[in-house]
Structure formats: C-alpha cells, structure tokens
Residue frames as qw, qx, qy, qz and C-alpha x, y, z in Angstrom:
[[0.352, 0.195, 0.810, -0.427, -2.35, 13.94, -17.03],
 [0.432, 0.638, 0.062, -0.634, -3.92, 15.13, -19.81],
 [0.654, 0.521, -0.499, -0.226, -4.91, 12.67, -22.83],
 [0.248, 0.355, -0.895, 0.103, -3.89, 9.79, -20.28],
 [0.894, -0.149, -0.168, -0.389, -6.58, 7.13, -20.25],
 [0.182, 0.195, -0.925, 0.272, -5.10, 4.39, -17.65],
 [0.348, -0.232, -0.895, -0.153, -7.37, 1.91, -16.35],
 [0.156, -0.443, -0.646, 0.602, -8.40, 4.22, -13.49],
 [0.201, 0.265, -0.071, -0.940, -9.75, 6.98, -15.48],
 [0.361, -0.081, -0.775, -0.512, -11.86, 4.29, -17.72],
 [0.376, -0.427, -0.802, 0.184, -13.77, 3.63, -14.30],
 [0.256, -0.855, -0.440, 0.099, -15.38, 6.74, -12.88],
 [0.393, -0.570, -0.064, 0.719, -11.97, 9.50, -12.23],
 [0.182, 0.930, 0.115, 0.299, -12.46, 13.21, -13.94],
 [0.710, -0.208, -0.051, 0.671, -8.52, 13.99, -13.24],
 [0.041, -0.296, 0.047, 0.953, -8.73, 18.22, -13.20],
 [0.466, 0.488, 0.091, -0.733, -11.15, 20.48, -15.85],
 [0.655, 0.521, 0.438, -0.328, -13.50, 19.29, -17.83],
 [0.041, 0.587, -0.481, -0.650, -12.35, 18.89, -21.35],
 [0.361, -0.001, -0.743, -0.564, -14.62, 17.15, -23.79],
 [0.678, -0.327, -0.002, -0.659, -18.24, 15.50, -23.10],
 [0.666, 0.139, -0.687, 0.255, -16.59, 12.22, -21.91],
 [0.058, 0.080, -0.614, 0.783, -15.50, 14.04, -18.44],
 [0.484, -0.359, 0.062, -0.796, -19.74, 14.89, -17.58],
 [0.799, -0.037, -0.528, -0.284, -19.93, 10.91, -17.18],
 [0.665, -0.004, -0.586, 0.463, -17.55, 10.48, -14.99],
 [0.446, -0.788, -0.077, -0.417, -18.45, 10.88, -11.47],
 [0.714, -0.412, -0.035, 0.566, -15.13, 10.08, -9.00],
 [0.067, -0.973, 0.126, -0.182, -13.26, 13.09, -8.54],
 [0.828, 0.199, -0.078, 0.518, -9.09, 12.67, -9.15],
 [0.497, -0.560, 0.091, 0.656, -6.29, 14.56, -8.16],
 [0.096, 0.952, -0.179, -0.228, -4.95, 17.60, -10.18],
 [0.405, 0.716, -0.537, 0.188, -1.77, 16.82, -9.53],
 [0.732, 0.010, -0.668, 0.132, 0.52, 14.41, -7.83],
 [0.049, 0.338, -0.415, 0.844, 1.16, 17.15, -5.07],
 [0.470, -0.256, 0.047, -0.843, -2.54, 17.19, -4.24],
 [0.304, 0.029, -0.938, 0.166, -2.75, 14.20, -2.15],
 [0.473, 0.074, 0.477, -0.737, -6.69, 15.04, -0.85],
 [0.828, 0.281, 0.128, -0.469, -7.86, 13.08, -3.74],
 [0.785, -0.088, 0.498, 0.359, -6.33, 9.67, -5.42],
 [0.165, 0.639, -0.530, -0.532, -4.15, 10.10, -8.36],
 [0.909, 0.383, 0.163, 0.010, -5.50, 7.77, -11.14],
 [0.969, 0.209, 0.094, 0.089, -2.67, 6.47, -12.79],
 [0.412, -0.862, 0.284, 0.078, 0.16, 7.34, -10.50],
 [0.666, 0.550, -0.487, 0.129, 3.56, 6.20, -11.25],
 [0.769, -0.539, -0.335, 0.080, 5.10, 4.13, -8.85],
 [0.315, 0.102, -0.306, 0.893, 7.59, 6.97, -7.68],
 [0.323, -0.296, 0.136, -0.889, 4.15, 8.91, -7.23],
 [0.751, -0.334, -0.527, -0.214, 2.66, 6.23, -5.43],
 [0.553, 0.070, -0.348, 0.754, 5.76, 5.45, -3.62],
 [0.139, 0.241, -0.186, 0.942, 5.65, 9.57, -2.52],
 [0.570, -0.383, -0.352, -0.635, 1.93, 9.23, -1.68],
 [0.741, -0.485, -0.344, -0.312, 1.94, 7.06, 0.39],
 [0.700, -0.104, -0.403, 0.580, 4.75, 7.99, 2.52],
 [0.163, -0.173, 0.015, -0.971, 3.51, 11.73, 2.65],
 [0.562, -0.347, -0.130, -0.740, 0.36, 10.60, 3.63],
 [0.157, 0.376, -0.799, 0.443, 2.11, 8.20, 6.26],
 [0.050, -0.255, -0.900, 0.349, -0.74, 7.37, 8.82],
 [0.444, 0.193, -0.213, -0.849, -3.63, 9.26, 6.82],
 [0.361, 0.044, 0.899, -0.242, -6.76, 7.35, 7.36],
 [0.299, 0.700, 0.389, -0.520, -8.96, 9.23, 5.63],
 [0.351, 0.672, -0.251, -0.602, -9.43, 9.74, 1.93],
 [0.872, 0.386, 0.048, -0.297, -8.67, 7.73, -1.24],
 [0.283, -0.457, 0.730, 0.423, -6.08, 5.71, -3.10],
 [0.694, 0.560, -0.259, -0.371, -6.51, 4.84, -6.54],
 [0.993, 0.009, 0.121, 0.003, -6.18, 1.21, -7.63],
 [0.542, 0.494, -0.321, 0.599, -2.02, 2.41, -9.67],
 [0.135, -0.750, 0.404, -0.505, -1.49, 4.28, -6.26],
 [0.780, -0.435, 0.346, -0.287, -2.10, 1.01, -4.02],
 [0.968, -0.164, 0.168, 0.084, -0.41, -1.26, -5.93],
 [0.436, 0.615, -0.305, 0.582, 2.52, 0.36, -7.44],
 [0.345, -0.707, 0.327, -0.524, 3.04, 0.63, -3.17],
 [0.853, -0.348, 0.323, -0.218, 2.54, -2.69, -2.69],
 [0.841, 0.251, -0.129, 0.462, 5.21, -3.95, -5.18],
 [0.029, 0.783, -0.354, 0.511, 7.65, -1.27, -3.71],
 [0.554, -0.498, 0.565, -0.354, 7.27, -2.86, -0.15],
 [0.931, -0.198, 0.289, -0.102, 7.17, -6.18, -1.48],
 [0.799, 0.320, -0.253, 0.442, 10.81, -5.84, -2.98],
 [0.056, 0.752, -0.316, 0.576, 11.95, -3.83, -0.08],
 [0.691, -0.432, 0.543, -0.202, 10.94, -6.73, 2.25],
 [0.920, 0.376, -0.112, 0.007, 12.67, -9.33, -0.39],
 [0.563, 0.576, -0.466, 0.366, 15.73, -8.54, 0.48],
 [0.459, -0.474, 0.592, -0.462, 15.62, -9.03, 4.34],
 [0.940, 0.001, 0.147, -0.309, 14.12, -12.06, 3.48],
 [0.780, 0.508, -0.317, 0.185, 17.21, -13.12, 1.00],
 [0.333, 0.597, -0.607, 0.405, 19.77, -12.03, 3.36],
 [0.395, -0.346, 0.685, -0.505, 18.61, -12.74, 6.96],
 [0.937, -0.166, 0.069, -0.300, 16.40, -15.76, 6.42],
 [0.699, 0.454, -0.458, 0.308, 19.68, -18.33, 5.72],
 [0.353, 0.273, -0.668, 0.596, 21.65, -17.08, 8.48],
 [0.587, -0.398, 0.210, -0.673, 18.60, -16.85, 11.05],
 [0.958, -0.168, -0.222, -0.068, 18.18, -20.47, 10.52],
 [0.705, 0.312, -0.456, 0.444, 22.16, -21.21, 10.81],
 [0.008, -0.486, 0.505, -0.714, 22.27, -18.83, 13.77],
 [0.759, -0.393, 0.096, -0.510, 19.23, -20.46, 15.40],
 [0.945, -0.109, -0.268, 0.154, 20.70, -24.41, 14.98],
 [0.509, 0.352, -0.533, 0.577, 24.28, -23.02, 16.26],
 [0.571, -0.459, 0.313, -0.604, 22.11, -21.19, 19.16],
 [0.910, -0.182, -0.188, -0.321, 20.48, -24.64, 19.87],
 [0.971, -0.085, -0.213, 0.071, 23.47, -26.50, 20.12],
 [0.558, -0.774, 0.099, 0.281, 25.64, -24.41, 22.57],
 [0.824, 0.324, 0.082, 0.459, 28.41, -24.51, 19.60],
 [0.559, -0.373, -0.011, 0.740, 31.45, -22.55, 20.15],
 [0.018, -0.323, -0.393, -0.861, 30.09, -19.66, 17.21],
 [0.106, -0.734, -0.668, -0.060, 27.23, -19.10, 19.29],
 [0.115, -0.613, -0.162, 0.765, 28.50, -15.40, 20.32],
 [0.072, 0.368, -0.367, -0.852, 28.64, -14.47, 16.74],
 [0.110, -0.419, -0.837, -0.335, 25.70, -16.42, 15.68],
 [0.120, -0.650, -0.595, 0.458, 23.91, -14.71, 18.77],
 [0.064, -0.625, 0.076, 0.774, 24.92, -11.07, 17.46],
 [0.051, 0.058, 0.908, 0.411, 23.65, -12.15, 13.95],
 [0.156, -0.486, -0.858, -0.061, 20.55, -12.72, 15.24],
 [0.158, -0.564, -0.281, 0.760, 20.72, -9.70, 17.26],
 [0.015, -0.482, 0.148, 0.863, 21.36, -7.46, 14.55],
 [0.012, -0.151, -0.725, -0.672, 18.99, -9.20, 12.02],
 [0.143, -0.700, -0.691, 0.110, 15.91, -8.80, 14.31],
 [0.223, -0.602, -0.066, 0.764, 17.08, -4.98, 14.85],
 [0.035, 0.101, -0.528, -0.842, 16.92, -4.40, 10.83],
 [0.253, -0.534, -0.759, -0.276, 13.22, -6.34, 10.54],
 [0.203, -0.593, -0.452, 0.635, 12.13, -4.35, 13.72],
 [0.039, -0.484, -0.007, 0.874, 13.00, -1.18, 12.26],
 [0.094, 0.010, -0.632, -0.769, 11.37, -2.11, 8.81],
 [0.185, -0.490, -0.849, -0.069, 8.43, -3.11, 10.29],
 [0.127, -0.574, -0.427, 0.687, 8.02, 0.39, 12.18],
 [0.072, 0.557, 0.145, -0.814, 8.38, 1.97, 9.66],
 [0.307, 0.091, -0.445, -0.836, 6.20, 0.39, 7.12],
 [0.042, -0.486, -0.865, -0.122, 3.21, -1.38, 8.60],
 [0.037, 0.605, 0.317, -0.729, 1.53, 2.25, 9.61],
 [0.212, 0.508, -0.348, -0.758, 1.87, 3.50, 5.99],
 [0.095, -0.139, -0.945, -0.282, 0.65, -0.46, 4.43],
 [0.091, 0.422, 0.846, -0.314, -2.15, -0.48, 7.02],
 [0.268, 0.514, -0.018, -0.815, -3.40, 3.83, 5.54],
 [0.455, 0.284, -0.487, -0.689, -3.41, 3.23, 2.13],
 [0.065, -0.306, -0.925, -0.217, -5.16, -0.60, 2.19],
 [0.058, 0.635, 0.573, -0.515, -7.63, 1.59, 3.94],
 [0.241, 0.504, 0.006, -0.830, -8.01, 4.23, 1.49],
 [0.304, 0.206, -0.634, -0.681, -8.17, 2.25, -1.18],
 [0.043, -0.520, -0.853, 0.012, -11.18, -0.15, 0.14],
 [0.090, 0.600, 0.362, -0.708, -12.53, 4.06, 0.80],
 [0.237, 0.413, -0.358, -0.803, -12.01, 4.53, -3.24],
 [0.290, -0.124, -0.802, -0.508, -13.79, 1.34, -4.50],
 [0.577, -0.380, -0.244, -0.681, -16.58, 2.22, -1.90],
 [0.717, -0.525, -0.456, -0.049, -16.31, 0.29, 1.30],
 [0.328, -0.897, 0.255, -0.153, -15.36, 1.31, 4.81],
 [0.034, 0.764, -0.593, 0.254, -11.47, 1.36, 5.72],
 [0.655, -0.309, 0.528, -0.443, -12.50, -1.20, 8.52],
 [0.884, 0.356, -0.087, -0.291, -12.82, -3.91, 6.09],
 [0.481, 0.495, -0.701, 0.177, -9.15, -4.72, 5.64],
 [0.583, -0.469, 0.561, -0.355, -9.82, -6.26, 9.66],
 [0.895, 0.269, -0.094, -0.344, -11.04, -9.16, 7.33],
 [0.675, 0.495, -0.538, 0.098, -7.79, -10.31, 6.50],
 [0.055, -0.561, 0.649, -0.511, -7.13, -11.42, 9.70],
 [0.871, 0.100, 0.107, -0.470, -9.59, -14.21, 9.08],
 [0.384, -0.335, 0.776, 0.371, -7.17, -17.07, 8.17],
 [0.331, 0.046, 0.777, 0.533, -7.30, -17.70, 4.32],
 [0.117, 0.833, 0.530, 0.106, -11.39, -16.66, 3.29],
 [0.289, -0.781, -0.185, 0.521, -10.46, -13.00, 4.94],
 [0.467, -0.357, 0.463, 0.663, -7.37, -12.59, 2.83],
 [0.255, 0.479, 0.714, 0.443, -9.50, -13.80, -0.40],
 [0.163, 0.809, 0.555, 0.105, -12.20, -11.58, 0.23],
 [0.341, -0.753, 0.026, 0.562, -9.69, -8.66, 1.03],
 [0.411, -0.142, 0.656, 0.617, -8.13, -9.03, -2.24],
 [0.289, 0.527, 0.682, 0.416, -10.93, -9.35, -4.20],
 [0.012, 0.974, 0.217, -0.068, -12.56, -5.55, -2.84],
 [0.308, -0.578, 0.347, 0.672, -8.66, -4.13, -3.56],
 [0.131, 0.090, 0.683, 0.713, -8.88, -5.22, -7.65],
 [0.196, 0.648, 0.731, 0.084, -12.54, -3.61, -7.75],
 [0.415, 0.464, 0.169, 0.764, -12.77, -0.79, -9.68],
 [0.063, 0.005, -0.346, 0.936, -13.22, 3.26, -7.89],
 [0.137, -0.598, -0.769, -0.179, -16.76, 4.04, -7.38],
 [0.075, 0.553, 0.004, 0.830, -18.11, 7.12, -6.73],
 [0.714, -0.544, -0.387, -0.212, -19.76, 5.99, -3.21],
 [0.764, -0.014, -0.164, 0.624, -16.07, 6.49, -2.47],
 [0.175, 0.570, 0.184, 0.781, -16.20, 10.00, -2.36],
 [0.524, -0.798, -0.099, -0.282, -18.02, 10.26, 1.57],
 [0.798, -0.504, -0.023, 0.330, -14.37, 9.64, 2.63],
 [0.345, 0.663, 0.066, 0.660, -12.88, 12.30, 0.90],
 [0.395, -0.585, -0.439, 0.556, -11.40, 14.73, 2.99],
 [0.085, 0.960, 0.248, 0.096, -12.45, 18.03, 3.29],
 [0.608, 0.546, 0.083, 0.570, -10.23, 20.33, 1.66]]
C-alpha cells in the first residue's frame, strides 16, 4: 500500500501511518489492510473489492472507496452477462413455443423453468450485497446511504445516482464509519 498513489489516495485517504508531510493533509481515513474492512480500501484490486464486498454482504454501515465500488460493479456486471447470453435466446424461443401450444412445449416449459431458477438464485444472492456497497459508497463521498432510493426515479434518478458514485471521498464521509 505503501508508495501507491491511485486516484483514491489523491482525494482525501491517509491509507495506515503517517509517512511524509503529504499524509497531515489528508483527512479520510483508509484501511490498513484489505482484511480491515471497517474502513474503505483506496485502491482495492478487484479480487479485494470482489472479497469486500461479499464479506461485508448486507453491511450498511461504513465506507467503500470509489476502486472498491466499481471494480464490484464490473464483477457483477460480467457475472450477469452470461445469463443474459445464454437464457435470453431460448426464453424468447421457449416463450413463442409456450404461446403456440407446439408439441416442444414440455421441454420449452422446463427451459423456462430452469432458466428462471438460475436468475432467481442470482438475484438472491447478489442484489443484498449491490444494494450495501452503493450505500457505502454514497457514505464515502459524503451523502446518506438513502440516496441510492433516487434511482428508482425513471431516468433523472439514475443520472443523478451516478453522478454522486464518480464523486470523489470526502471526509464528511467519515460520520458513517463504524465504530471499531
């Protein structure tokens, strides 16, 4: 961690001890280490992102750093790519063969079954861990958690959601810090 200037340290994170006058400026307060998962890890790799934010599973509370949230969010968005590739196609094919009573409809039907059964289960068991960290990380660039509700605004919401994710950590972030 040491000697590694990534775009999140250049904005406010002192990542462990002091170690030249540079660090007195900086007033956000980083992880140690990748273990320590009470404070965000500036410039996380996306295996330690990844691990973050599956260890810290339905954690409302505390921070994510701007490399933790999205190194998380490209993870999930190639992990739902590939439902998409495989099941969308045959959903459709299974749906017209449904529709029209065709003699394949058992094995269209069971198709369908078993693609809604794979989305299901991906959905259980990553909108809980999406919904934590979008929250922490509107807690590290300084607004409340609550915010992300926004996006449920059709199109504006989204926008303005977006835009407070790419703003930078602020130390105002810090009253959602949990207590060690």
């Amino acid at each position: 961690m040491k000697g590694n200037m990534s775009d999140d340290t250049s904005v406010g994170y002192a990542p462990g001890p002091p170690d030249g006058p540079t660090c007195a400026t900086r007033s956000v307060r980083g992880a140690d280490a990748p273990q320590a998962h009470a404070l965000p890890l500036p410039g996380a790799t996306m295996s330690q992102a990844i691990e973050r934010c599956f260890r810290q599973y339905a954690t409302f509370t505390g921070r994510a750093s701007r490399s933790e949230y999205w190194w998380t969010v490209l993870f999930l968005s190639l992990v739902w790519l590939v439902p998409t590739v495989l099941f969308g196609p045959g959903l459709v094919i299974a749906g017209v063969v449904a529709s029209q009573r065709e003699p394949g409809f058992d094995d269209a039907s069971r198709l369908l079954n078993a693609a809604l059964i794979v989305v299901g289960l991906l959905v259980v068991v990553t909108v809980v861990p999406s919904l934590a960290i979008l929250w922490r990380r509107l807690h590290d660039a300084g607004f409340p958690g609550a915010l992300c509700l926004l996006s449920m605004i059709p199109l504006i919401g989204g926008i303005t959601v977006f835009v407070l994710l790419l703003m930078p950590s602020k130390s105002a972030g810090r009253r959602f810090d949990r207590t060690l």
